[in-house]
C-alpha positions as CSV (number, residue, x, y, z in Angstrom):
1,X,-3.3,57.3,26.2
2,X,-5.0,54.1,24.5
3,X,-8.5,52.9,24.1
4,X,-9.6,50.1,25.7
5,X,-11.5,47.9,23.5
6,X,-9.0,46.4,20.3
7,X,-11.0,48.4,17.4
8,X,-10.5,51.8,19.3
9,X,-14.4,52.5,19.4
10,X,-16.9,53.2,22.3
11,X,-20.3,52.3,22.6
12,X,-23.8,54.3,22.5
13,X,-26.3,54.4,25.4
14,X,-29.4,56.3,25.1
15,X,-28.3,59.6,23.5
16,X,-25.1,59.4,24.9
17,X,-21.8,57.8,23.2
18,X,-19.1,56.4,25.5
19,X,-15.3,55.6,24.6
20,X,-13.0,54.0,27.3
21,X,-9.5,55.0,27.5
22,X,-6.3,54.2,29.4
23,X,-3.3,56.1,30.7
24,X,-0.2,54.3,31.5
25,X,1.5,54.9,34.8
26,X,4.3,56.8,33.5
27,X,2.2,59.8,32.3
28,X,2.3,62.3,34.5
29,X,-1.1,64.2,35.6
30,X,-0.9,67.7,33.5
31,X,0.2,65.0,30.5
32,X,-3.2,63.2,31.1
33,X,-4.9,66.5,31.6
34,X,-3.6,68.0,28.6
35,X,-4.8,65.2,26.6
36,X,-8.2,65.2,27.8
37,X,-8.5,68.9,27.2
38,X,-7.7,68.5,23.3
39,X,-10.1,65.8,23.4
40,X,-12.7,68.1,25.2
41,X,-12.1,71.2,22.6
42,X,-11.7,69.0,19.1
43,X,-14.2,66.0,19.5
44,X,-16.7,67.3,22.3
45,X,-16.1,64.7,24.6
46,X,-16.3,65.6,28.3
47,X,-15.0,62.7,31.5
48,X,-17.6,60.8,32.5
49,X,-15.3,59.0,35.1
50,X,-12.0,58.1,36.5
51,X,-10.3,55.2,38.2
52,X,-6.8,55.3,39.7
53,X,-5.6,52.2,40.3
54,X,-2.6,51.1,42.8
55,X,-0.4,50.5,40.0
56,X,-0.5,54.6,39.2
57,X,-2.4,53.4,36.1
58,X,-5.5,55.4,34.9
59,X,-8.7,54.0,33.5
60,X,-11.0,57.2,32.6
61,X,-14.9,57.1,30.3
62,X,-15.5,60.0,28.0
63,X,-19.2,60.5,26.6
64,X,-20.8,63.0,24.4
65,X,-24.2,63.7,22.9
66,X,-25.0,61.4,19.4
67,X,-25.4,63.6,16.6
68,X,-28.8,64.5,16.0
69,X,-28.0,63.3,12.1
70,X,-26.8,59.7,13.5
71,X,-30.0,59.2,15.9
72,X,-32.7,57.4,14.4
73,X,-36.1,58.9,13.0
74,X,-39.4,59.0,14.0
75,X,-40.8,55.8,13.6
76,X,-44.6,55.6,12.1
C-alpha cells in the first residue's frame, strides 16, 4: 500500500484532510482490508472512495476531521 503523491502527504479541504493511497494488484482483498482497518483504528481515517481498475490495481482516498488545534482561529 503506497501513497500517491512523492512526499507521502494528502491535502486539506474545508475541515476535512484527504490522503491518496494505492494497492498493487497482487494484494489480495482481506490484505487491503486489513490495512485499511489499522489505518481506521490508529490514525482516524475512514475511505472516502475506491477505484478498481482493469489491471486488479486499487486506487482508494481516506479523509478525517483536522484537529481542532491545527484549524485556524477566529479572525478579528
Amino acid at each position: 500500500m503506497t501513497t500517491e503523491d512523492g512526499d507521502g502527504e494528502g491535502h486539506t479541504v474545508g475541515d476535512w484532510e484527504y490522503r491518496p493511497l494505492r494497492i498493487p494488484a497482487g494484494i489480495s482483498r482481506r490484505a487491503a482490508a486489513i490495512q485499511l482497518s489499522i489505518n481506521a483504528e490508529l490514525g482516524g481515517w475512514e475511505l472516502c472512495r475506491t477505484l478498481l481498475f482493469a489491471d486488479g490495481s486499487r486506487h482508494m482516498w481516506l479523509r478525517r476531521k483536522r484537529p481542532r488545534h491545527l484549524m485556524p482561529g477566529i479572525i478579528v
